[in-house]
Structure formats: C-alpha cells, structure tokens
N, C-alpha and C positions, 0 to 999 in steps of 0.2 A: 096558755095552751102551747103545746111544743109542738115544733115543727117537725115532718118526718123527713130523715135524710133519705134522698134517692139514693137506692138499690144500685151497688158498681159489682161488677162482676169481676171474681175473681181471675176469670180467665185470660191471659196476654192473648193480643191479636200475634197471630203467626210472622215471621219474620218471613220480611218479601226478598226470594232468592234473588240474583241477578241473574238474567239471562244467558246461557251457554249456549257460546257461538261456536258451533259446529265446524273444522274446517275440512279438507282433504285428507283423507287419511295415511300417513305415514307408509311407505312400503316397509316390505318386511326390514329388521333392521334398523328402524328408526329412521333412514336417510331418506330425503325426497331423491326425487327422478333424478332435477339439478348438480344435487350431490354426489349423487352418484359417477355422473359423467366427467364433473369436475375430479372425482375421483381419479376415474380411468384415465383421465387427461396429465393428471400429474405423473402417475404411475408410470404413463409410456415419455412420461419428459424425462422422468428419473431414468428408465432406459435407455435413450436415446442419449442421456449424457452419461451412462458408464460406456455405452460404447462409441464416446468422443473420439478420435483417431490418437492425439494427446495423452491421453488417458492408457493407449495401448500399447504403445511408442516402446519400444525396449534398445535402446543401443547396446552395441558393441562395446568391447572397452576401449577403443581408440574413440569412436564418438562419445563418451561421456568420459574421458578427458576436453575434448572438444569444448562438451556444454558445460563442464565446473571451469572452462577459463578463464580468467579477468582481467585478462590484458588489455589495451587498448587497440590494439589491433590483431588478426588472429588472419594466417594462412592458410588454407585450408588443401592441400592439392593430393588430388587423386586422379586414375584413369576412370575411364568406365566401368558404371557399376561396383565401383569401391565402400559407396556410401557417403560422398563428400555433400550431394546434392540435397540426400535427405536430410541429413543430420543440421545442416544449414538453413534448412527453409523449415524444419520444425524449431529453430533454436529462433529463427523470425516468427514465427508461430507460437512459440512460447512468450515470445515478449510483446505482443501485441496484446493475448488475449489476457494477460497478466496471471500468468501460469508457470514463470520460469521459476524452477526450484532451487536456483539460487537465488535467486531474489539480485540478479542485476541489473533489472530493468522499471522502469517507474509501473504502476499497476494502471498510470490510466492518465490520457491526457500525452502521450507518447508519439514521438515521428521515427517513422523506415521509410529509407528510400531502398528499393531493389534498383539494381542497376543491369540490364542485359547488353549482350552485343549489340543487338537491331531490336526491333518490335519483333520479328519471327521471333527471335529467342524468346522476350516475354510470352509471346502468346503461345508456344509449343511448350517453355520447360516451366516460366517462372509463375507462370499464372496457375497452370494446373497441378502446379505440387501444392501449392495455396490453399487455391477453392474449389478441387475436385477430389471426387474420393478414388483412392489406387496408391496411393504415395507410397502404400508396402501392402501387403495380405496380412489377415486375419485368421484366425479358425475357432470353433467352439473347442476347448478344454474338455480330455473325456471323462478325465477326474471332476471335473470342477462345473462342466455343462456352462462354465463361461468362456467371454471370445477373448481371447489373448493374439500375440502376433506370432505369422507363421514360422516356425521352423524348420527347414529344410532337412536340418540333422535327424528331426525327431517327428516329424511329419510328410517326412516322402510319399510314405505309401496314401497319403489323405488329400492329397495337393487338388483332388478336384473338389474337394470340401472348401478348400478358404474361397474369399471373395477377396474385396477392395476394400482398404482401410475406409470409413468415411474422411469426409474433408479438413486437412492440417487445421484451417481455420473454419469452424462450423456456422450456418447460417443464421444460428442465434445470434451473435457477434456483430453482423454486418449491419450498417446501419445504411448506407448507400455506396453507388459503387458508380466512378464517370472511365466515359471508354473513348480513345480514339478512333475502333473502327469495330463496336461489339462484334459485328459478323463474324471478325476476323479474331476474337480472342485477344484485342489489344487492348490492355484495361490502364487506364492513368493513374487515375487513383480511388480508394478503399476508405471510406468510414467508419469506424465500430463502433457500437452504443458508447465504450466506456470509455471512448475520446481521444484513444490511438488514430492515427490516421496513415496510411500505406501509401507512397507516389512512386509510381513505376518511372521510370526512364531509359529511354535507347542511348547509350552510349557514343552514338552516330551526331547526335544534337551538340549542343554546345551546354555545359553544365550550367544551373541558377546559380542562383546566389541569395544570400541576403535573408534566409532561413536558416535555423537549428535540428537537429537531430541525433536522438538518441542509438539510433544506431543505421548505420549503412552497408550493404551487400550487395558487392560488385559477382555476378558471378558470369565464370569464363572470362576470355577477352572482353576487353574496351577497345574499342576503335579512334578513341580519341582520350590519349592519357595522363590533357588537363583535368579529367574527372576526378583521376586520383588526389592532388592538392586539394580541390577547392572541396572535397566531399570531407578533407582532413578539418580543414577551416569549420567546416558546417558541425564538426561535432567538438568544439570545443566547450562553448559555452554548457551542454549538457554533459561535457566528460562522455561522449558517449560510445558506442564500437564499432570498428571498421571490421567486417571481416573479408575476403576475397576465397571466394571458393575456385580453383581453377585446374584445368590439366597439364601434369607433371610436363610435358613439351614443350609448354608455354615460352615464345620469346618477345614477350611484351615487356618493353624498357622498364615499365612502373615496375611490374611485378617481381620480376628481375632483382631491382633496386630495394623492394622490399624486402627480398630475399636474403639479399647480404645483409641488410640492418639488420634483421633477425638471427640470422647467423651469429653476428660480433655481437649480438645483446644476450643474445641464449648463450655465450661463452662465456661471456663474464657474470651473467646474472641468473641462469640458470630460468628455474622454473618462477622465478620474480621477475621475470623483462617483462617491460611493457607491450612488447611486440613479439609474437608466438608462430610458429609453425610448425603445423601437422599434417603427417605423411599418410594418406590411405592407399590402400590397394586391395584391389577383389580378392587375391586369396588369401585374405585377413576379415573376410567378410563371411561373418557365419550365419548370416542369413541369404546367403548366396547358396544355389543348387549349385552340386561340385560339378556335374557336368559340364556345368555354364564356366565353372572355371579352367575346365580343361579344354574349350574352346581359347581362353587367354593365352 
C-alpha cells in the first residue's frame, strides 16, 4: 500500500521586510540645520579673508621696489606720511603670516624682532600698525561692489565712504600674545599658529643675545646703538634682513654709518649691493590727499 505524500503548497512565504527607520526630515535642499550654519560660517570666513588688510595692500612704486628687495640689509627713510612706516610693517606682516610674494621669508617657524625708541613708540606706532585695523582706508569698488584701497586721486568725492583697513596681521594668526604693561599697549611678544614668533623691544634696554632671526626692524631712532651690531650678529645664521625704517633728519651714528656703506655699495654694485637704500617722501605718495601735501 503506498504511502500518501503530504500536500506542500505552492505558495512562498512572503519575504520579511526590514524595518524603515524613520529619521528627521531633511530641510528643503537636502541639508540639515547643522549644515547649513556651517555653511554660513564658511561663507563669511571666505569673506572675512578677502577682505584681509594684505589682501588690499596696493603700494606705490617706490614701495614695491621696497618689498621685491633682497638685500641684506634695507634703509628705508622717509618724512611724515611718505609711506615708509606702512610699507615696512606690512612687509613684517607679510613675513610673519607667510604671505610675502616674493618668497623671502620662511612660511613658518620664523623670528622678527621689532625694535622702537621707548615702549611709547611700540605701544603708539609699532603695535597698532600690527594688530589694529586703520594702517590705510578701504572703499567698496563702484564697478566691482568689491573693497579695494582708498584712492585719494580717484575717490575724493567718496572719502566718507572708506573705513579702516582691518588688521596688517589678522586674529586668525595669533596664537598668544605676552605684554609688559597691556593697559598701556606695550606688547613683548606675539605667537602665531604657524610658528613665527614676533619680540618687541625698547631700544632704551640693553640688546639679548644668543638668539637667531630671520628678520629685524629698527624703526626710527635707537637710543642705544649697540642694537645695531648685535641685531647684525643675530641674523646671520638665518641669512636674514635688517631693515631701518627712519627720518630723513636722523643723526644717529649707526644709521649715519649705514648710510655711507650703502652709498659706496650702491656705487659700485648697483642694484646687486647687499645693503640698499630708499628715499620716500609725501609728495610721491599717491595715496596721500593733495591737500595734506600742500600743508608739507
């Protein structure tokens, strides 16, 4: 007798979904909230760094001979309002934040020492050309609806439109900063992310030692002008640059003494000497109101 085979169904059991986990729903767009802010957060950094003060900087043609120099040492002398002060502290400003367009500065890991008269000089010229914003004016471009730098020639009638450039060295940059008397704007020294480091000094002091640096800026008188030697000493091992920013009056023995050497070296060597000097003055200054020059 045969057996009867149990009845199987054709049928497949249904295939068991996996559960759909539901999350927040996307804004319009696709991007969550997050994204978004993060968004807007880049967007106004990308702004904030087109209008870097570096970024807007336009010299003269006596300063950008200035900044293509590659001497080892560099004169810089002007009267008031020539443009000697700027062009100097952005050209310390270029090499700090590793931004010099010639590339004669290391981009990171860098020493400046700034040198002033007293601590008043640091804390009234050399600090706030630095890390404050005004070093020059700005204006929005009527073609362009971007901020460029002011022109006096070609923006007279606009002049209550600019502002203050923002800061030569911007506070992205800074990494910490130590003060002899903050109250008073007298700053030692500057740290920046990228490993430059900035040490102010009064002239008045008696110069260190026993450090390297890639470049140095005496500007104005020294009060004490063993600085000049031992600052020469301090940039050898990096090859690095002396400049002296000062006014054309100046009867300071260094500066004096540096002036002939540049003389007999620019004679014979021309635009190859290792030791350079340049002449500014206000009415060669065309971002000067002429007004202002016919007060000179």
């Amino acid at each position: 007798m045969s057996k009867r085979k149990p009845r199987t169904s054709s049928k497949k059991h249904p295939a068991v979904k996996a559960p759909v986990v539901k999350g927040p729903r996307s804004p319009a767009g696709g991007m969550t909230q997050y994204e978004k802010e993060s968004l807007k957060e880049l967007q106004s950094e990308l702004r904030d760094r087109r209008l870097e003060a570096l970024k807007l900087y336009r010299p003269n043609e006596n300063q950008e001979q200035i900044h293509a120099c590659r001497a080892s040492e560099v004169l810089v002398i002007g009267g008031n309002r020539s443009g000697k002060s700027l062009c100097t502290f952005v050209e310390d400003a270029r090499a700090v934040t590793g931004q010099d367009p010639y590339g004669k500065y290391p981009e990171k890991d860098g020493v400046l020492v700034v040198i002033g008269k007293d601590w008043k000089h640091i804390s009234l010229v050399c600090a706030p050309l630095l890390f404050r914003a005004g070093a020059f004016r700005i204006i929005k471009d009527l073609d362009t609806g971007e901020w460029r730098a002011f022109d006096p020639s070609t923006d007279g009638d606009r002049r209550a439109e600019a502002k203050p450039a923002p800061p030569l060295i911007p506070p992205r940059f800074i990494k910490s900063q130590s003060w002899v008397l903050k109250s008073q704007g007298m700053i030692s020294n500057c740290k920046l992310h990228n490993g430059w480091e900035i040490h102010f000094f009064s002239s008045e002091g008696d110069p260190p030692q026993g450090f390297s640096a890639d470049r140095v800026h005496l500007d104005e008188d020294v009060s004490n002008e063993n600085w000049v030697p031992e600052m020469q000493a301090r940039l050898v091992d990096r090859k690095g640059v002396l400049v002296w920013s000062a006014m054309p009056h100046s009867t300071n023995n260094a500066l004096l003494g540096l002036k002939e050497r540049a003389d007999a070296s620019e004679e014979a060597l021309g635009e190859k000497s290792v030791i350079r000097q340049f002449q500014l003055r206000m009415l060669d200054n065309p971002y000067l109101d002429n007004d202002e020059k016919k007060k000179s």
